[in-house]
C-alpha positions in Angstrom: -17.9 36.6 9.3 -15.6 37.9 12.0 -18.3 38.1 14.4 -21.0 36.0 15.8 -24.4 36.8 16.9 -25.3 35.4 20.3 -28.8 36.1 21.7 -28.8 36.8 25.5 -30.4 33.5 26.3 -28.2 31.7 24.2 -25.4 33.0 25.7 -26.7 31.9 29.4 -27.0 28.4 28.3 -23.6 28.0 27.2 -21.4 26.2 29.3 -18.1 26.0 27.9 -16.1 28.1 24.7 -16.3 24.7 22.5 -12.5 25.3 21.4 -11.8 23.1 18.8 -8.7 21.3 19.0 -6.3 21.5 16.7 -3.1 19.5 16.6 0.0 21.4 15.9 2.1 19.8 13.3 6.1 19.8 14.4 8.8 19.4 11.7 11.7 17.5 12.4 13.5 18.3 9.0 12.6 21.9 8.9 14.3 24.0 12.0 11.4 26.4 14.0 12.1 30.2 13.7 9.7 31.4 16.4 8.3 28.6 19.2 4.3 29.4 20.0 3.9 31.2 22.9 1.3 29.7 25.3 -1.5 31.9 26.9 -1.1 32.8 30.3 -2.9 31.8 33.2 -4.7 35.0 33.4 -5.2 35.1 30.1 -7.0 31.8 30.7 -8.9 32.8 33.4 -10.4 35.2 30.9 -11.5 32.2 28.8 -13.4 30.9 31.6 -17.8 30.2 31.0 -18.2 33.1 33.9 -15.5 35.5 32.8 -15.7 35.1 29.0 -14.6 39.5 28.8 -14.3 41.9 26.2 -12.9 44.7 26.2 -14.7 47.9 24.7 -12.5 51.1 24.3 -14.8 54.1 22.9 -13.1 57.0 21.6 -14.3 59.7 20.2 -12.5 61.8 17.5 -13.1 65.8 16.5 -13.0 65.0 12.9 -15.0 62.3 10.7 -12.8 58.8 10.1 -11.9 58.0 6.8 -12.4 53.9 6.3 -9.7 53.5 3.7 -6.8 55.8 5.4 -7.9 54.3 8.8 -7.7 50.7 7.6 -4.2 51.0 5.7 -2.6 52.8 8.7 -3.9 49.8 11.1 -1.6 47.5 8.7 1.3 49.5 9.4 0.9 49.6 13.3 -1.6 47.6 15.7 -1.7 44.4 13.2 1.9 44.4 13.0 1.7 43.5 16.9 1.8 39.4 17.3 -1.2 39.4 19.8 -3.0 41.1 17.1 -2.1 39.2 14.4 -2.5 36.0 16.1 -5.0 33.3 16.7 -5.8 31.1 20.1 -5.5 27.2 18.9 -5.6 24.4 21.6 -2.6 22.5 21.3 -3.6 19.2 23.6 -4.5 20.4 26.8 -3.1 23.5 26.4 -4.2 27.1 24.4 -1.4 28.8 22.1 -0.8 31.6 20.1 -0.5 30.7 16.7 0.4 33.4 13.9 -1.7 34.0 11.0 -2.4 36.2 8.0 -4.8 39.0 8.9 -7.7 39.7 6.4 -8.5 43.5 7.7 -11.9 44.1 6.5 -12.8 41.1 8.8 -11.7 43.2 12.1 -12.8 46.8 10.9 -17.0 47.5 10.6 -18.3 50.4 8.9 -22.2 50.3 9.4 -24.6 52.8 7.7 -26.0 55.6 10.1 -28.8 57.9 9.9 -27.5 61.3 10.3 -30.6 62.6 10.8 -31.6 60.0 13.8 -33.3 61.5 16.7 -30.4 61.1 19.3 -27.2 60.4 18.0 -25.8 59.9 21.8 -28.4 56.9 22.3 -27.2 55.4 18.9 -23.3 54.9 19.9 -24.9 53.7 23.2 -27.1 51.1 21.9 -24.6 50.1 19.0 -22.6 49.5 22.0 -25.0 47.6 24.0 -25.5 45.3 20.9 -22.2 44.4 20.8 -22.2 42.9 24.3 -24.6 40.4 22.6 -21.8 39.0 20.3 -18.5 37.4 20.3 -15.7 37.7 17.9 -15.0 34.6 16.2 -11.6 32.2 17.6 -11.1 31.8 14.1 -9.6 35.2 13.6 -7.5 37.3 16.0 -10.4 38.4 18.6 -10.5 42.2 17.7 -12.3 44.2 16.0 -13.0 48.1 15.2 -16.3 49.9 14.4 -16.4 53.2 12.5 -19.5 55.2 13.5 -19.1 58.7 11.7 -22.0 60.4 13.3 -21.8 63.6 15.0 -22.7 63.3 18.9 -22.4 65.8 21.4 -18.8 65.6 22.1 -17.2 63.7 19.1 -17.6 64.1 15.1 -16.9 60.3 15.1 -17.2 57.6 17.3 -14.4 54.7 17.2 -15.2 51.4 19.1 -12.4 48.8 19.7 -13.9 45.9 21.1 -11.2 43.4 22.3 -10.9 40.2 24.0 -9.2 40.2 27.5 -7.2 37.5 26.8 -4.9 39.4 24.3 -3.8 42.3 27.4 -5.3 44.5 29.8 -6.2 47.9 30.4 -2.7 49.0 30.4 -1.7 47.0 27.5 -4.4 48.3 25.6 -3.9 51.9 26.2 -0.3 51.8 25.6 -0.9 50.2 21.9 -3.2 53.0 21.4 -0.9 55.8 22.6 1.6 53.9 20.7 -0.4 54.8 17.4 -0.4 58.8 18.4 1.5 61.4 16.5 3.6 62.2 19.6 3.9 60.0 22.6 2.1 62.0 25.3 3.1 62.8 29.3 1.9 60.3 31.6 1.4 60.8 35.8 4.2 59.0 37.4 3.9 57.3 40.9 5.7 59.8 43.4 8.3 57.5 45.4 7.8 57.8 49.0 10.6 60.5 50.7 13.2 59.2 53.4 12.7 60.7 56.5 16.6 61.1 57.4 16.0 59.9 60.8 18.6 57.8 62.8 19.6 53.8 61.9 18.0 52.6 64.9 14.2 54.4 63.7 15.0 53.2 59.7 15.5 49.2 61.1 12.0 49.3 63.7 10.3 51.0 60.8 11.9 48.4 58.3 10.8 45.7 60.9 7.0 46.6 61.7 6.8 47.1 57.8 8.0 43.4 57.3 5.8 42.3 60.2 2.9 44.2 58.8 3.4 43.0 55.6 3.6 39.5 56.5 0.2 39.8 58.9 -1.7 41.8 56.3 -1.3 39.0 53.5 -2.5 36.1 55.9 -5.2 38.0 57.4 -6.3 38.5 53.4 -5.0 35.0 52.0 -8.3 33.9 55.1 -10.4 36.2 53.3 -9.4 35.0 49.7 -10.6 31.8 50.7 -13.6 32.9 52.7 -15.1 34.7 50.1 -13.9 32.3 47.2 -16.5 29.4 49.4 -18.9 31.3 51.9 -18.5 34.5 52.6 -21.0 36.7 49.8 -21.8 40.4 50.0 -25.4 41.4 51.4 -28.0 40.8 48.8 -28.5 44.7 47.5 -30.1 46.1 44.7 -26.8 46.6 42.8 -25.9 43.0 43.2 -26.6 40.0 40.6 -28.2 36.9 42.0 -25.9 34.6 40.4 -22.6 34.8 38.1 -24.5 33.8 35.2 -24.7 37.2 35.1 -21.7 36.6 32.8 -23.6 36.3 29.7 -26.1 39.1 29.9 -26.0 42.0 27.7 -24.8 45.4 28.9 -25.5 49.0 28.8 -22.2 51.7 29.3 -23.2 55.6 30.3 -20.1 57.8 31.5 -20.0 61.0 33.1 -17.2 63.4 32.7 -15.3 65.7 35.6 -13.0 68.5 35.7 -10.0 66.7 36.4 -9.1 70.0 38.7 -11.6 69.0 40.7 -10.1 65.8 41.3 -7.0 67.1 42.1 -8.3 70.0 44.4 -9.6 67.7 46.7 -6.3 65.2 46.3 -4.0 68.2 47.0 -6.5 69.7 49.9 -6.7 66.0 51.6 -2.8 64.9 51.0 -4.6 61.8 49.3 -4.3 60.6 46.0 -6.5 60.5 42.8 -7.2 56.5 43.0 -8.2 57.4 46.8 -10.3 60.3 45.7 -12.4 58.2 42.8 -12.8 55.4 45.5 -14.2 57.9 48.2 -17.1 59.4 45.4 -17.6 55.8 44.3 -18.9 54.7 47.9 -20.2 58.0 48.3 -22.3 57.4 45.5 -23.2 54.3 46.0 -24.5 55.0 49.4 -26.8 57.4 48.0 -27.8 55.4 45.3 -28.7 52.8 47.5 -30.5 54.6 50.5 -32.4 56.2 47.4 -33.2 52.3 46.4 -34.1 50.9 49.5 -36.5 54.1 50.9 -38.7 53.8 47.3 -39.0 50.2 48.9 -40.4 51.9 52.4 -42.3 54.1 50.3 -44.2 51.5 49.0 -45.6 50.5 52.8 -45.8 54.2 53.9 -42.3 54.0 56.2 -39.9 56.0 54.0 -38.5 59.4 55.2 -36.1 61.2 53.0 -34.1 62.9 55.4 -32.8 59.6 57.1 -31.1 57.0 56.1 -33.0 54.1 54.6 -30.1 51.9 54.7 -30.0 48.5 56.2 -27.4 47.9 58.5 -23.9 46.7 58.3 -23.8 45.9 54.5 -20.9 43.9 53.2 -20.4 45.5 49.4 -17.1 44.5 48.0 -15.5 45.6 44.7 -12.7 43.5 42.8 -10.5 46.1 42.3 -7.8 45.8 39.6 -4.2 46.8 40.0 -1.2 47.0 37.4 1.7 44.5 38.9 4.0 45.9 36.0 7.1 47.9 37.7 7.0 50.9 35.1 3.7 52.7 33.8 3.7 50.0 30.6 4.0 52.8 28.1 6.3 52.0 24.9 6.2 52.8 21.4 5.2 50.4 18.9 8.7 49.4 17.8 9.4 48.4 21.4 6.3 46.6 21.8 6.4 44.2 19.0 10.7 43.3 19.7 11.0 39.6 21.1 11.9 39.9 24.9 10.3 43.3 25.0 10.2 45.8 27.9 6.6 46.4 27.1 5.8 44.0 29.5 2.5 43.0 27.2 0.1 40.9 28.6 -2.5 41.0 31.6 0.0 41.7 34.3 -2.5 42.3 36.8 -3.8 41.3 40.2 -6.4 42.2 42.3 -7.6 42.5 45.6 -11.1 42.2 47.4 -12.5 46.3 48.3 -14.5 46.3 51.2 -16.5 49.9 50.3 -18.5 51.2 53.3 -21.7 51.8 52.5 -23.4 54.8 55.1 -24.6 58.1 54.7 -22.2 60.2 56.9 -22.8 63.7 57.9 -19.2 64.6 57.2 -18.2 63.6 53.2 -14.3 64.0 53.9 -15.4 60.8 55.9 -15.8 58.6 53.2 -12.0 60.0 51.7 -10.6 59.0 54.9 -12.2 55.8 54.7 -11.2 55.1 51.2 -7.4 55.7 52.1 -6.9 53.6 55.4 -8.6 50.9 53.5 -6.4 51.4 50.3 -2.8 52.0 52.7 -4.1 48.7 53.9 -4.4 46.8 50.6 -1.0 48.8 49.6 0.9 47.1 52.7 -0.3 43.6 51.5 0.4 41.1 49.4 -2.7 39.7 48.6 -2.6 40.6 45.0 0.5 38.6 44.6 -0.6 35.8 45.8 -4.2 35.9 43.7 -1.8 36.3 40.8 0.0 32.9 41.9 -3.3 31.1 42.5 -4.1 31.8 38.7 -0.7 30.6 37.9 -0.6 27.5 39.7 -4.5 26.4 39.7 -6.1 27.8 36.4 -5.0 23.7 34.8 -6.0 22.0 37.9 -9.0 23.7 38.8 -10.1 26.5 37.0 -13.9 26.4 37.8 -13.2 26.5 41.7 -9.7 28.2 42.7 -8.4 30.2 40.0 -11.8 32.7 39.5 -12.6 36.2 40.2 -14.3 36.3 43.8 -17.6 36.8 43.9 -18.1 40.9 44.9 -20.7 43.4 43.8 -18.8 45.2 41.4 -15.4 45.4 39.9 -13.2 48.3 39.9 -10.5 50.1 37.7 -8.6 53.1 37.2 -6.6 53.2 34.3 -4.3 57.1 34.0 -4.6 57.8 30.3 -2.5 60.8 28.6 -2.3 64.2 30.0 -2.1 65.8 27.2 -4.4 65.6 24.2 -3.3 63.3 21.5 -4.2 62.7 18.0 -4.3 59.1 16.1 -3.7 58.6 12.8 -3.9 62.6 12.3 -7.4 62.6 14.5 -7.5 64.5 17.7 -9.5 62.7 20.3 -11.8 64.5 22.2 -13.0 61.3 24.9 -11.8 58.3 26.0 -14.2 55.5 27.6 -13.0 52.3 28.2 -15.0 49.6 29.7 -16.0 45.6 29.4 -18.9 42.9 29.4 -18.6 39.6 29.9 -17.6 39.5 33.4 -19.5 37.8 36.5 -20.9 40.9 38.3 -23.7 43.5 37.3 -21.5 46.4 37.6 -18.3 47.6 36.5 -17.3 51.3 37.0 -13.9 52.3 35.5 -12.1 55.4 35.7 -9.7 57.4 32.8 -7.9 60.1 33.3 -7.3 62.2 29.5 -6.0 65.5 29.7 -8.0 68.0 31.4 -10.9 65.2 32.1 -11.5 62.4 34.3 -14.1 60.1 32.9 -16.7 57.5 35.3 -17.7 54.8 32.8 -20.0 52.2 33.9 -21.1 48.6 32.8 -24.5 47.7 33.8 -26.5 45.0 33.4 -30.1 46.9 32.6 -32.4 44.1 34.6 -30.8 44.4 37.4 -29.4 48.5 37.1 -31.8 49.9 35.2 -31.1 53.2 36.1 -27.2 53.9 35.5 -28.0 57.4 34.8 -29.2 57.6 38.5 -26.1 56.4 39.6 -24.4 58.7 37.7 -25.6 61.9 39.1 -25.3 60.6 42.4 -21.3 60.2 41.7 -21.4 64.0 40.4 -23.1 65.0 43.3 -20.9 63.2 45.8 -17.3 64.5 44.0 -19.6 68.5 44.7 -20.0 67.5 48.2 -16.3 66.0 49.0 -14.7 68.8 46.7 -16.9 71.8 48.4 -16.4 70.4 52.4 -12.3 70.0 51.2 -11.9 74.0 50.0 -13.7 74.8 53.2 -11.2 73.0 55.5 -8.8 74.7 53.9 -10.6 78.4 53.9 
């Protein structure tokens, strides 16, 4: 069997992945056509008892999926790609990609539905939250694909590519998908920042102070990556998990869907961006979910009042947030992807960086936009995410269980831009794209998509600690109304 089932308290008690070691076999006589690649250090990290991740990518098509046709057309494309068509062998003290023959009714899961359930919208969710239970077996390539033909109230189909983390990252993953599409769609592209034409003298100060910056922003944070790597934790809050075994718990994933002209209303009304726009509603949000939270708590000894803020004061909330170190968008075609010395740039190239969000209610919501962009220019003129990248590199052999692990913040944070047009795979046109994990040492992940006309929120919760996500939802929906609404009225 390609996967293994893993009850949640079985999963808390392990300690370690229990790789078995297996000695490569070199041949002097016979010349080596292709040397095994070792994994890289943040591919590691991903290995680690407290960030063990999956990756779960839900898509939804607007036609059924046909097992047979879908399976034979994965031979010709995603299994020809060598991290797919690999295993992860430790070779000595070290983990290695090892090529093997792919059997492709191990990786692709076609269970039996009732197509006359009550709610087929709660079935792809709780077939989901199952899987967070299990882990795909080292013995295979760690991927796998679940057919769920079963009409729900966007999709005719449900596909669900679960993934380890070790084999790439969001980018990665999205780009091998793309890569499968008919036509390779339009993607957003990072506006570079104008020159102002001003005299030689201005260009070298502003040059200088950038440099100085730089250099002042990335001790002041290399302090803080060590602060909160020992002793400096976020207030306990109701979002929060009391320790990272929180790791091995199962997980429940809602999204809500936007207009993506929403998004952009407020981006082009505010001279912001979209990733600033998503991380204003996200703090938004949480601060009403939380004041929400904490007055049912008042409630309870007769002090609550709804029209103040319940919220206890100066909380430190942080969010890992996620950021692409490649140079271009990562977006090839298969044939580039698989070459040797590709451009693809395949992998996990990623940092991250520790997001303070500021949790208030504020009687002005373009407040919390212009809080979420000072914060993010900050992070932006830093380069803290550099040097986590190089702490993985160096430390993951020496000390993986101390130095080289994801800091320990409320929640972790992504935004991946997916395709803005619609696209079809294998002849399918996809209606939704969700992409989300579990596995990872914090009770809440939200990440955002972008897919033509839509902007997705999709959250990972851990149920015993967030056992309202829905809640949390609507109060993200309510807090892109407020921002959007005060925005067009600025400008009126």
């Amino acid at each position: 069997m390609g996967m293994e089932h893993l009850d949640c308290n079985d999963l808390r008690s392990r300690t370690h992945l229990g790789l078995k070691q297996i000695k490569v076999r070199k041949e002097r006589e016979v010349e080596v056509e292709e040397e095994e690649e070792a994994l890289s250090p943040m591919a590691r990290m991903f290995h680690e008892p407290e960030s063990n991740v999956y990756v779960i990518l839900i898509v939804g098509f607007k036609n059924p999926i046909h097992p047979h046709t879908f399976k034979a057309n994965l031979v010709e494309t995603i299994v020809k790609h060598p991290r797919f068509s690999s295993v992860q062998v430790a070779d000595g003290g070290e983990m290695k990609w090892v090529k093997t023959k792919v059997d492709i009714d191990q990786h692709v899961k076609v269970p039996l539905v009732d197509q006359d359930m009550v709610s087929s919208d709660k079935f792809v969710e709780d077939y989901v939250a199952s899987l967070s239970k299990t882990q795909i077996s080292m013995s295979i390539p760690m991927w796998d694909c679940h057919i769920l033909n079963v009409k729900t109230s966007d999709a005719e189909s449900t596909l669900v590519i679960r993934v380890h983390h070790s084999l790439g990252d969001g980018t990665s993953l999205m780009s091998l998908l793309i890569s499968c599409s008919d036509t390779l769609p339009s993607f957003p592209m990072m506006k570079k920042p104008r020159s102002t034409g001003t005299g030689w003298f201005s260009n070298w100060f502003r040059r200088c102070w950038s440099v100085l910056l730089l250099t002042w922003n990335t001790l002041v944070d290399i302090c803080m990556c060590v602060a909160t790597t020992y002793f400096l934790k976020d207030t306990e809050t109701p979002l929060k998990a009391p320790s990272r075994s929180v790791a091995s718990t199962c997980r429940r994933i809602v999204r809500r869907t936007f207009c993506f002209d929403d998004v952009k209303s407020v981006k082009n009304a505010t001279n912001t961006t979209v990733n600033d726009v998503m991380l204003a509603i996200t703090q938004a949000g949480l601060s009403r979910y939380l004041n929400r939270k904490y007055g049912k708590a008042k409630s309870e000894n007769g002090e609550a009042r709804v029209w103040e803020s319940n919220l206890p004061n100066r909380i430190r909330l942080t969010a890992t947030l996620f950021i692409n170190m490649r140079l271009s968008p990562g977006i090839y075609a298969l044939e580039e992807m698989v070459k040797k010395n590709s451009k693809a740039e395949w992998g996990n190239k990623i940092g991250y960086v520790v997001f303070p969000l500021k949790i208030a209610l504020k009687d002005n919501p373009l407040d919390y936009l212009k809080d979420a962009k000072a914060t993010m220019d900050r992070k932006k003129a830093t380069l803290e995410a550099k040097f986590r990248l190089f702490m993985a590199k160096v430390f993951v052999k020496l000390y993986p269980a101390k130095v080289a692990s994801f800091p320990s913040t409320t929640l972790w944070f992504s935004n991946v831009a997916g395709p803005q047009d619609q696209i079809s795979i294998f002849g399918n046109q996809v209606s939704s794209i969700a992409p989300s994990l579990y596995g990872q040492p914090v009770a809440l992940t939200i990440h955002i998509i972008s897919y033509a006309k839509k902007i997705a929120v999709v959250l990972s919760v851990d149920e015993n600690i967030i056992s309202d996500p829905y809640e949390l939802c609507d109060d993200i929906e309510e807090a892109l109304k407020l921002i959007k609404n005060m925005a067009i009225g600025v400008i009126n």
